[in-house]
Structure formats: structure tokens, C-alpha cells
C-alpha positions in Angstrom: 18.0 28.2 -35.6 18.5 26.7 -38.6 17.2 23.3 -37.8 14.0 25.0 -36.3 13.8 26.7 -39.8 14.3 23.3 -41.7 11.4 21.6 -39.6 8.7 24.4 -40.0 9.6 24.0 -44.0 9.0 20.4 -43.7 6.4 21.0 -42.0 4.5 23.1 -44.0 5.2 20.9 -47.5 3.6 17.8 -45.5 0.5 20.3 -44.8 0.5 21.6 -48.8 1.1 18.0 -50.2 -1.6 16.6 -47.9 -4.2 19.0 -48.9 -3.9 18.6 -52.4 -4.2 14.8 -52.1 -7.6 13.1 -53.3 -9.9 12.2 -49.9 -11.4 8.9 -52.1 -11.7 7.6 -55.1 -15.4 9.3 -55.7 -13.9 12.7 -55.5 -11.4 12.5 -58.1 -14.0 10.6 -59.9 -16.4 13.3 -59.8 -13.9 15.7 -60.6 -12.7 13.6 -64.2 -16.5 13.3 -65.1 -17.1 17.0 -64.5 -14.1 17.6 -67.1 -16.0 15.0 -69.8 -18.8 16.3 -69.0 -17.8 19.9 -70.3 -19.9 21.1 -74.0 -17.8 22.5 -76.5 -18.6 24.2 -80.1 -16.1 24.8 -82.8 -15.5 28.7 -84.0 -16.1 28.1 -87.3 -19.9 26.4 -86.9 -21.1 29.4 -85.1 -24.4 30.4 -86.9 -25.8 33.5 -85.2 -25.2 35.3 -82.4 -27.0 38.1 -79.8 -26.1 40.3 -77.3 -27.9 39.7 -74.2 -28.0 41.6 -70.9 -24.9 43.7 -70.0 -21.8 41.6 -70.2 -23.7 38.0 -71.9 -23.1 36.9 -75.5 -25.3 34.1 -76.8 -24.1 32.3 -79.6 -25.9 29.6 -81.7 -23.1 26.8 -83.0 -24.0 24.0 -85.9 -25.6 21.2 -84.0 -28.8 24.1 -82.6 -26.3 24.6 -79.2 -26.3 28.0 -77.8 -23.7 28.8 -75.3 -24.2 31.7 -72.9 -20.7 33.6 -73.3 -19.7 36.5 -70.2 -18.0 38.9 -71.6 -15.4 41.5 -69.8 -15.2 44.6 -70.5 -14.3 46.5 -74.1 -16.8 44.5 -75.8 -18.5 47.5 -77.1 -21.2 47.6 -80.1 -22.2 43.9 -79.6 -26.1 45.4 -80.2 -25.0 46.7 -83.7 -22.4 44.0 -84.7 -23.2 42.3 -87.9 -20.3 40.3 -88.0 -18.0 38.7 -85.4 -15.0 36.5 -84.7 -14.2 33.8 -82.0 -10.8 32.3 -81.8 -10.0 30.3 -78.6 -8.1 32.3 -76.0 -4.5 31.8 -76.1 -2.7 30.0 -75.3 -5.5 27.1 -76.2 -5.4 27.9 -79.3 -7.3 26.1 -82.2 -11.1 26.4 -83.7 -12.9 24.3 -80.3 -14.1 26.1 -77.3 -15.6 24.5 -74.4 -17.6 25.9 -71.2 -14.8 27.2 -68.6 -12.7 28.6 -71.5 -11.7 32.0 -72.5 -12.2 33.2 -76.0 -11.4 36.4 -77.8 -14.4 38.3 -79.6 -13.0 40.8 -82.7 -15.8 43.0 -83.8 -14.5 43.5 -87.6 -14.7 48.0 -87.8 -16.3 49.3 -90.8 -14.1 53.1 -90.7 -12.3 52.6 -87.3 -10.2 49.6 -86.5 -11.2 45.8 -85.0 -12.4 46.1 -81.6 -11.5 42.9 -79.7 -12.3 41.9 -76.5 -12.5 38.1 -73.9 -15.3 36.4 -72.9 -15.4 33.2 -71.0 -17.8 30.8 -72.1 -20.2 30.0 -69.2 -22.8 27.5 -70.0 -24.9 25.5 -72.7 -28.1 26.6 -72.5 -31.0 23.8 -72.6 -33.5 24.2 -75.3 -36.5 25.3 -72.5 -33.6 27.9 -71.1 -33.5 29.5 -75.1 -37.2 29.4 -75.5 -37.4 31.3 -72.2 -34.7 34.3 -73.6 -36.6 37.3 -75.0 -36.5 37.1 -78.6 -34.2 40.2 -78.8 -31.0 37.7 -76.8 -32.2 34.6 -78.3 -29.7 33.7 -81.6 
């Protein structure tokens, strides 16, 4: 019994280890290109910011970027926010957030305490994709 137990274990770390092995050297390039390929902004060169449709954040860094930020749930009074902080999710950590990542939003309360919330940052929008946002989401 316990050599038929031993062999199915092998057995089934030769199956794990194989499937997490590259196929060719074009898929794990792909892969490492995708990762370079990521945009990023840094927290403290965000300009403006607008709450789109239910759930989206667009935010408008230094260099004219907008990122399309999807946010999950608690993120309440977005449409009346004046004011708002980003801080990379931890355990990142740091002032640079790239598409893929999770970032925390604190709405700063005026009477009542700082709502905060995450939001993962989606995409970079291309300058024709922010033309096309109504000017009420458009940063």
C-alpha cells in the first residue's frame, strides 16, 4: 500500500512540474514582454480624476495618461469627491502603480471619517479611447 501511495505522489509532481514548464522559448518570451510592456503612473502625479460608470475610476497622471481604474465595492461618493488618495496596495507598497495592480482609494471625510476602498488598475486608455468618454468620466 504504501509503495502504491509513494508512486501516485510521484506521479502527480511529474504531471504539476511538467505543466508549469515553458512549451518554447516564444512563450516565455511573450510572457517577459507582456510584463515590460505593463504602463505605470506614480501616486503623487495624479492630476484629476472622474468617476465613470458604476465601479470605473479614471484618473489623469503627469505625462496626459489616464488609466481606467475598477473599483470594488465601498467606494462610495466618488461623484462628489473633491479630493482623493492612491497609495499602492500593500504589500507593493511605494508611490508607482502599474496596470494589473491593486491600489487603495481614501476619500478624505469632511464631518464623518476617511472612506477607503481597492481598485485594480485596468488599462491605459489611448488618447482616441479618452476623446470618446463622455465629458462627465473624462479627467
Amino acid at each position: 500500500m504504501t509503495r502504491l501511495v509513494s508512486s501516485a505522489a510521484v506521479a502527480a509532481i511529474t504531471a504539476l512540474a511538467a505543466s508549469c514548464a515553458p512549451v518554447d522559448g516564444a512563450a516565455s518570451g511573450a510572457g517577459a514582454s507582456a510584463r515590460a510592456e505593463r504602463q505605470c503612473f506614480n501616486t503623487e502625479q495624479v492630476r484629476n480624476f472622474r468617476q465613470g460608470e458604476t465601479g470605473r475610476l479614471y484618473v489623469r497622471a503627469l505625462q496626459d495618461q489616464v488609466f481606467e481604474l475598477n473599483t470594488s465595492g465601498g467606494c462610495m461618493d466618488l461623484d462628489i469627491a473633491h479630493r482623493l488618495t492612491i497609495t499602492a496596495d500593500p504589500p507593493l507598497g511605494g508611490s508607482r502603480i502599474c496596470t494589473g495592480d491593486w491600489a487603495r482609494i481614501t476619500l478624505p471625510g469632511s464631518a464623518a471619517p476617511s472612506v477607503m476602498c481597492r481598485a485594480r488598475v485596468d488599462r491605459a486608455l489611448t488618447a482616441e479611447e479618452v476623446a470618446a468618454l463622455p465629458d462627465a468620466h473624462r479627467p
